[in-house]
C-alpha positions as CSV (number, residue, x, y, z in Angstrom):
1,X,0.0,0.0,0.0
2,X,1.3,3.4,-1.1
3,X,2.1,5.9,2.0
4,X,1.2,9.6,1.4
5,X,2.6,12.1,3.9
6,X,0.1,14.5,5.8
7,X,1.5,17.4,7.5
8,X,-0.6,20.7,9.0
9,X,-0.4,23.3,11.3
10,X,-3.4,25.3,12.7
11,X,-2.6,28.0,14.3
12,X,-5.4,27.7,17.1
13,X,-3.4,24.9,18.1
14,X,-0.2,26.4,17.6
15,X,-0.9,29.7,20.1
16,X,-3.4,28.3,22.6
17,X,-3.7,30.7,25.9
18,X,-1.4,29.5,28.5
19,X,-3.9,27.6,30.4
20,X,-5.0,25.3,27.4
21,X,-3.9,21.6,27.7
22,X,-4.4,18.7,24.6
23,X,-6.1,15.8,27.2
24,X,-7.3,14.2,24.3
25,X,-6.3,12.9,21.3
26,X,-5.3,13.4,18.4
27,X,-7.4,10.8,16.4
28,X,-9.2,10.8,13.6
29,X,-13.0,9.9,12.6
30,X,-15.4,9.8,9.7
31,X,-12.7,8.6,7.5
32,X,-13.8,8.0,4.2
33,X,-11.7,7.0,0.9
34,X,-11.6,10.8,-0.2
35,X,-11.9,12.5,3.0
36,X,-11.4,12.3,7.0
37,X,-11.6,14.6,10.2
38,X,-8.8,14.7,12.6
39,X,-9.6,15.7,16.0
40,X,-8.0,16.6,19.7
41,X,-9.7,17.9,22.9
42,X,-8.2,20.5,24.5
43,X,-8.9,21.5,28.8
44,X,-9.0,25.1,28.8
45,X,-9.7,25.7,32.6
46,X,-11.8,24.2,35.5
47,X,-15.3,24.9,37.2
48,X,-15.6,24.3,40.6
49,X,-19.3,23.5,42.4
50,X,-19.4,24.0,46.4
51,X,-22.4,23.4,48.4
52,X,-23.6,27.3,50.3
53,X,-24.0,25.4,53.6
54,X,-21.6,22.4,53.4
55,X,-17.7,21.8,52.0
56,X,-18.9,19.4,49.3
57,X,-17.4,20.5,46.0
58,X,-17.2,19.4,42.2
59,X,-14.6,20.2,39.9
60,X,-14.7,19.4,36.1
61,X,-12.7,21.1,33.7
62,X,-13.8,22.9,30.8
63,X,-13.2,21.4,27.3
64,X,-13.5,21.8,23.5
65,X,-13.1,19.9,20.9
66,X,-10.6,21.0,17.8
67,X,-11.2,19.5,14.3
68,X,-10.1,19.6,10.7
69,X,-11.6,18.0,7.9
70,X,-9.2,16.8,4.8
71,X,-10.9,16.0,1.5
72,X,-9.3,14.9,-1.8
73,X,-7.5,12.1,-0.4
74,X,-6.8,9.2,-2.0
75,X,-8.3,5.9,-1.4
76,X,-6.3,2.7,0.1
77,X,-3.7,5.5,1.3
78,X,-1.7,5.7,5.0
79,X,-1.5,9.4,6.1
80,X,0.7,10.5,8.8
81,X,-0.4,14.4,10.2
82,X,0.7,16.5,12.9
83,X,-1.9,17.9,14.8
84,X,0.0,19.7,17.3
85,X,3.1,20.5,18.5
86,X,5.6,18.1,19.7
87,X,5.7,14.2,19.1
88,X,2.3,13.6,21.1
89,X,0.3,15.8,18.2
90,X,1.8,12.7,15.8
91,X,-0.6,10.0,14.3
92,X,-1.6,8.2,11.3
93,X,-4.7,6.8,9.6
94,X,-6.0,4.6,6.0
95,X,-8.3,5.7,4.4
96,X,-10.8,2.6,2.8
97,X,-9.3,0.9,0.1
98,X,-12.1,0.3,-2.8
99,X,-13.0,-3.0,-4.3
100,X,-11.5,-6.3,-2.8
101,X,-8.5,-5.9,0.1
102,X,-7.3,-7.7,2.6
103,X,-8.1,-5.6,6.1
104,X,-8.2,-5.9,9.4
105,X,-10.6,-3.9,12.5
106,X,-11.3,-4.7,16.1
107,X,-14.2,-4.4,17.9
108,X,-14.6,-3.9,21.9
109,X,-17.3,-2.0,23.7
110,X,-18.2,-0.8,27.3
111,X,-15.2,0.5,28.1
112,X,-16.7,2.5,31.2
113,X,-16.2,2.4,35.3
114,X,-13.1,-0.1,35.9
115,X,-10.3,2.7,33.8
116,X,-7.3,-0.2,34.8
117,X,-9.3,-3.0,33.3
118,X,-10.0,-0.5,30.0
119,X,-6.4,0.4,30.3
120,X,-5.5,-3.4,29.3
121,X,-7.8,-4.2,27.1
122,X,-6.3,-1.1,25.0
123,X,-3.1,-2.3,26.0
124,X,-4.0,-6.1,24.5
125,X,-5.2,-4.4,21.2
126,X,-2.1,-3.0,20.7
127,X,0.1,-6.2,21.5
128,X,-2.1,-9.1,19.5
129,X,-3.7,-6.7,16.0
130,X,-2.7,-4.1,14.1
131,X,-6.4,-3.0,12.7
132,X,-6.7,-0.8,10.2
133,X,-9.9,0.9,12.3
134,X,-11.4,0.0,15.3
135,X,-15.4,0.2,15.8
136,X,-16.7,1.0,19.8
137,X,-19.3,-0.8,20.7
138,X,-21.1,1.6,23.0
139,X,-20.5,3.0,26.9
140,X,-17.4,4.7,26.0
141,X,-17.6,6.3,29.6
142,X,-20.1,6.1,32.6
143,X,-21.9,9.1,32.2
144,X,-21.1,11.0,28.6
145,X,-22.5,14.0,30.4
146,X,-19.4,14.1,32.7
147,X,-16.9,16.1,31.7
148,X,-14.0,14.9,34.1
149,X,-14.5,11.2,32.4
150,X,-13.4,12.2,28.7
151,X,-10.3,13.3,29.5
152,X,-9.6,9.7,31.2
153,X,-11.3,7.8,28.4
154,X,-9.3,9.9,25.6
155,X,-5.7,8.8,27.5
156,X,-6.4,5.5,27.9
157,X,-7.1,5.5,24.1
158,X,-4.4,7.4,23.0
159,X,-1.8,4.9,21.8
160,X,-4.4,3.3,19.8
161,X,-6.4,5.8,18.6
162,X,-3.4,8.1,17.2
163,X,-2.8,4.7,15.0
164,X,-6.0,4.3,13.6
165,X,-9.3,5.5,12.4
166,X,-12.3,5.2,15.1
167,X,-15.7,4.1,14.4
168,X,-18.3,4.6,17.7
169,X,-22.4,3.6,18.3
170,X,-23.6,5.0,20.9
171,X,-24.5,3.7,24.3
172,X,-27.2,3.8,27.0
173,X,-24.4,5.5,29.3
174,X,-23.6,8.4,26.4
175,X,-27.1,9.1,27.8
176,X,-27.5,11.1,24.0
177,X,-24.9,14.1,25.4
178,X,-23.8,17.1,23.1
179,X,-20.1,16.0,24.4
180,X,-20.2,12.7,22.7
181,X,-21.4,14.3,19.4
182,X,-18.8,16.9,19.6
183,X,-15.2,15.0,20.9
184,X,-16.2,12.4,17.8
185,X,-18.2,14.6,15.3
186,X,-20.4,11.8,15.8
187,X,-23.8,10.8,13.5
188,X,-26.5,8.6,16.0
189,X,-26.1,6.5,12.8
190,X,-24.1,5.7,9.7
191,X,-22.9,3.3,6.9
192,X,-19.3,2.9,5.2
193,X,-17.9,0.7,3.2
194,X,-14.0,-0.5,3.6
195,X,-12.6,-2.3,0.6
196,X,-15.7,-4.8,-0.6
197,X,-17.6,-5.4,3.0
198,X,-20.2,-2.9,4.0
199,X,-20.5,-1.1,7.7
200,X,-24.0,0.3,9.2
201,X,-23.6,1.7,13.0
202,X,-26.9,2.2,14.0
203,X,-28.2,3.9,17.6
204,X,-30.1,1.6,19.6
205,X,-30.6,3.5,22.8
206,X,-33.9,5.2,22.1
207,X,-34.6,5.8,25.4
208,X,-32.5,8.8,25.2
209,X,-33.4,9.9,21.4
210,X,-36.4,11.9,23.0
211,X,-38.3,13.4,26.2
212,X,-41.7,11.8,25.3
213,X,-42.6,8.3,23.8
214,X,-44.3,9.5,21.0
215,X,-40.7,11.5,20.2
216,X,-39.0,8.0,20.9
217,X,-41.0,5.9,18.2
218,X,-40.5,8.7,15.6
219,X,-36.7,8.3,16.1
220,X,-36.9,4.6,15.7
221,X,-39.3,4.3,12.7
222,X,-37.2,7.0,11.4
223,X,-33.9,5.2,11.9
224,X,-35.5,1.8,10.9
225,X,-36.2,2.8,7.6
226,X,-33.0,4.2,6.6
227,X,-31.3,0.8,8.1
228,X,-33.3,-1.0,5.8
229,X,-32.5,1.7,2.7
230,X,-28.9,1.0,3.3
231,X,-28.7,-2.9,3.6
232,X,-30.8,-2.7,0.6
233,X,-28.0,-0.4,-0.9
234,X,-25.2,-2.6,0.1
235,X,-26.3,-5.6,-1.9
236,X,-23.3,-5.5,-3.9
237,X,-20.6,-6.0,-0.9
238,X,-19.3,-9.4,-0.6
239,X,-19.8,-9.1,3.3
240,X,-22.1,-6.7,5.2
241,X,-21.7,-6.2,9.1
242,X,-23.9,-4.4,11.5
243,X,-23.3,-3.0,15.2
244,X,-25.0,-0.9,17.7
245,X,-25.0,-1.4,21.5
246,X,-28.2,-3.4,22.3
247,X,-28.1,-7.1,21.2
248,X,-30.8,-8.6,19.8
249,X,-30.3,-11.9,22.0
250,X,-28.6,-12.4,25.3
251,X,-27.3,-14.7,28.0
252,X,-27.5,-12.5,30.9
253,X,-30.9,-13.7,32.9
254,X,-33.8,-11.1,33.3
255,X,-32.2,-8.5,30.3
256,X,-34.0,-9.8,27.2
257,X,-37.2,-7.9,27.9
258,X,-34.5,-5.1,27.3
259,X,-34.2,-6.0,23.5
260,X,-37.6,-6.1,22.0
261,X,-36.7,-3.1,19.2
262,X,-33.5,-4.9,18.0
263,X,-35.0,-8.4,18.1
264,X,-37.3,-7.4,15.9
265,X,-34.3,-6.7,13.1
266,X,-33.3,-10.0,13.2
267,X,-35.7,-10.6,9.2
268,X,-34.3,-7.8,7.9
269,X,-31.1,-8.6,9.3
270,X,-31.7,-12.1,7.7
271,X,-33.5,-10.6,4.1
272,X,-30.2,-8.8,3.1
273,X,-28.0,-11.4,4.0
274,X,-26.2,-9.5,6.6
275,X,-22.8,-11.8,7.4
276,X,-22.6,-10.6,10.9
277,X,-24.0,-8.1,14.0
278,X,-21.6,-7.2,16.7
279,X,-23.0,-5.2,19.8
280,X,-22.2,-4.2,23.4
281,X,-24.2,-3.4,26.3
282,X,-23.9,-6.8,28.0
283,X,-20.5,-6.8,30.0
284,X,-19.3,-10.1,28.7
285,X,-18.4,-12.3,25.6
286,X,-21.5,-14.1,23.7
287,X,-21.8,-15.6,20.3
288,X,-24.6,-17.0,18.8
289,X,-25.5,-18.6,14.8
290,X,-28.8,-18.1,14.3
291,X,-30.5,-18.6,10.6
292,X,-27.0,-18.6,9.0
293,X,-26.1,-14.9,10.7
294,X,-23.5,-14.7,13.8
295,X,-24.0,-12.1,16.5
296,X,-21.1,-10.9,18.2
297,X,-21.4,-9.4,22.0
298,X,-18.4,-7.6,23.0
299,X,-19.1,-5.7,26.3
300,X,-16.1,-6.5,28.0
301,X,-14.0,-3.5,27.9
302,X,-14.2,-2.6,31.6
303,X,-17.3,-2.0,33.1
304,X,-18.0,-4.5,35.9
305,X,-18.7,-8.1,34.4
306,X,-22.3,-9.7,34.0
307,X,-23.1,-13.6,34.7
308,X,-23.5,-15.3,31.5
309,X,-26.3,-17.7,33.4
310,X,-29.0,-18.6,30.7
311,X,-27.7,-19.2,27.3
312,X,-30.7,-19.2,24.5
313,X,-31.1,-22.8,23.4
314,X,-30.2,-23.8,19.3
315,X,-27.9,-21.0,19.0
316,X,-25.4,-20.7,21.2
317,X,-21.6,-21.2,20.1
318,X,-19.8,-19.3,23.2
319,X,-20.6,-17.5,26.2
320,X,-18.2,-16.7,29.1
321,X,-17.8,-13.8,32.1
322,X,-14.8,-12.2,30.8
323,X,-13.1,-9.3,29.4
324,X,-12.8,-9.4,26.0
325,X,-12.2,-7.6,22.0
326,X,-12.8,-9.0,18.9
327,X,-9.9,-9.1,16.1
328,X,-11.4,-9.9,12.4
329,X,-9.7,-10.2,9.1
330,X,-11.4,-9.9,5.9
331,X,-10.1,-11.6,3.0
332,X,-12.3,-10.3,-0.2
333,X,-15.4,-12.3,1.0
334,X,-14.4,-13.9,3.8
335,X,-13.5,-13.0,7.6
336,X,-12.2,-14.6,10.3
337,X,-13.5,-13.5,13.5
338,X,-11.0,-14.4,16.9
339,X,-11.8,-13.3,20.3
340,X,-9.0,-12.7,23.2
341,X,-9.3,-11.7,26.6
342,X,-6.9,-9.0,27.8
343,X,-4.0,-11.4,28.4
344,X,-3.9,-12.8,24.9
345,X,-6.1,-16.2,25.5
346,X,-8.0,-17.0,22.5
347,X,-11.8,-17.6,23.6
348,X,-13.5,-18.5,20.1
349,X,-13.0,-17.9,16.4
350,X,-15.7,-17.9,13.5
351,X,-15.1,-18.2,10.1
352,X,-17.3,-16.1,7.9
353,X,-17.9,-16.8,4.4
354,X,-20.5,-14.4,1.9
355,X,-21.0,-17.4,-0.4
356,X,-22.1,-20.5,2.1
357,X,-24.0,-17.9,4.5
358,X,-26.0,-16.8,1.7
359,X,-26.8,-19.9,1.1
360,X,-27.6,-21.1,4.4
361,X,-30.8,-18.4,4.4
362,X,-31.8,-18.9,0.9
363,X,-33.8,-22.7,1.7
């Protein structure tokens, strides 16, 4: 692959006020073949809360989030950039390669609460793949309305995310904040397409996509049909995966009722053939083969871990109470799909193939 070499300067960066401190980043998102949007966050003071008759007191910093946006880029291309001064504004990112590659992502999700146990899982990513992107899962932090908890969740991330391009859904614990949408110049949802397999993120927490339930069900017929528009439009990728945080199945007792919205997918996941779903939201690792289509749950980036106590009958392949990420390579139509736990263990592999899973929901 041909390497191209990025270099920029913005001044903003360049001559921030003496207070101003980069406690996030860089990294890059919404990187397309012909474009991308490098990003850092930047802690430009501190508000403090106290109590007028007690000494209780909160203090979270003030941040903001810096971007630039590239176009005319060239597909299957590495860039290196500078975002700031010194070595720590260095990073790199590929942009998608079009029509059949050889590529590798990870996914992982839930990285909230227990920072050491997120700390090496990010650390394990870095010592067993070298992905070419990397897709969140969901529950990035505990509470996405907390701004003391990006600045953590941003330096555990660094080393990997200054490597990479970064793909997030969101999760019940972004709780639909204005910070989550700004640090990522995030979309609730989104498609792209890297060499010849297809991506669609979608949002599955609509409890927070409105105040009232009649806002709620607007979001979600809304969102349904453009999921639906795009799988329809992807019919010419040789593999087509979906993630958001919810699962439509789980293993965790009493959290199905939990699912009802993204069980219902499951036929249109199944009419367009989609090769696999990989979601969050239950701290653990499950996967299940259902109808010719394996679901992926990766929730086991650190927040605390959940019993995997009642396995659905007929389509379980794995389930176990551990950390965990996800490491797949795709091959033109086929991926291999290995999960590890943070000290390297190999818990399960799939291997997917366009052709035979087609074929397994065709009779």
């Amino acid at each position: 692959m041909k390497r191209a070499l990025l270099l920029f300067s913005i001044l903003a960066a360049s001559e921030m006020r003496g207070e101003d401190q980069v406690v996030g980043g860089p990294y890059v998102v919404n990187v397309g073949p012909r474009s991308a949007t490098v990003m850092w966050v930047v802690q430009s003071g501190e508000v403090s809360l106290r109590s007028a008759v007690g000494n209780v007191e909160k203090t979270v910093p003030v941040l903001r989030a810096e971007k630039t946006i590239f176009t005319g880029l060239e597909p299957g291309t590495t860039y290196n950039y500078q975002a700031f001064s010194g070595g720590a504004g260095k990073g790199s990112f590929k942009t998608p390669p079009a029509g059949e590659a050889r590529f590798q992502f990870v996914v992982y999700g839930d990285t909230r609460t227990r920072h050491e146990v997120h700390r090496n899982v990010v650390a394990a990513i870095l010592r067993y793949a070298q992905p070419d992107f990397v897709i969140h899962t969901g529950d990035l932090t505990y509470d996405g309305n907390d701004p003391a908890l990006w600045p953590i969740f941003f330096d555990i991330e660094r080393e990997l995310l200054r490597k990479t391009a970064f793909y997030p859904a969101l999760g019940n614990h972004e709780y639909g904040a204005a910070s989550y949408f700004d640090f990522l110049s995030a979309r609730s949802y989104y498609s792209f397409n890297w060499g010849s397999a297809h991506f669609t993120v979608i949002d599955s927490d609509i409890e927070s996509a409105g105040s009232t339930q009649e806002e709620r069900d607007a979001f979600w017929q809304a969102e349904t049909r453009w999921l639906e528009a795009d799988l329809r439009g992807a019919k010419d990728a040789q593999l087509r995966f979906v993630f958001a945080h919810h699962p439509p199945m789980t293993a965790v007792k009493g959290r199905p009722a939990n699912y009802g919205h993204m069980t219902a997918l499951e036929p249109m996941f199944e009419k367009y053939r989609v090769s696999a779903g990989f979601f969050g939201h239950d701290h653990n690792y499950q996967h299940y083969l259902k109808n010719g289509l394996h679901y992926f749950i990766s929730g086991g980036g650190g927040a605390p871990l959940y019993d995997v106590d009642s396995p659905p009958a007929g389509i379980t392949q794995k389930v176990a109470k551990t950390e965990n990420f996800l490491i797949v390579q795709v091959d033109g139509n086929k991926a291999r799909v290995e999960a590890r736990t943070p000290d390297g263990e190999v818990l399960d592999t799939a291997e997917l193939d366009a052709a035979s899973a087609a074929g397994s929901r065709s009779h």
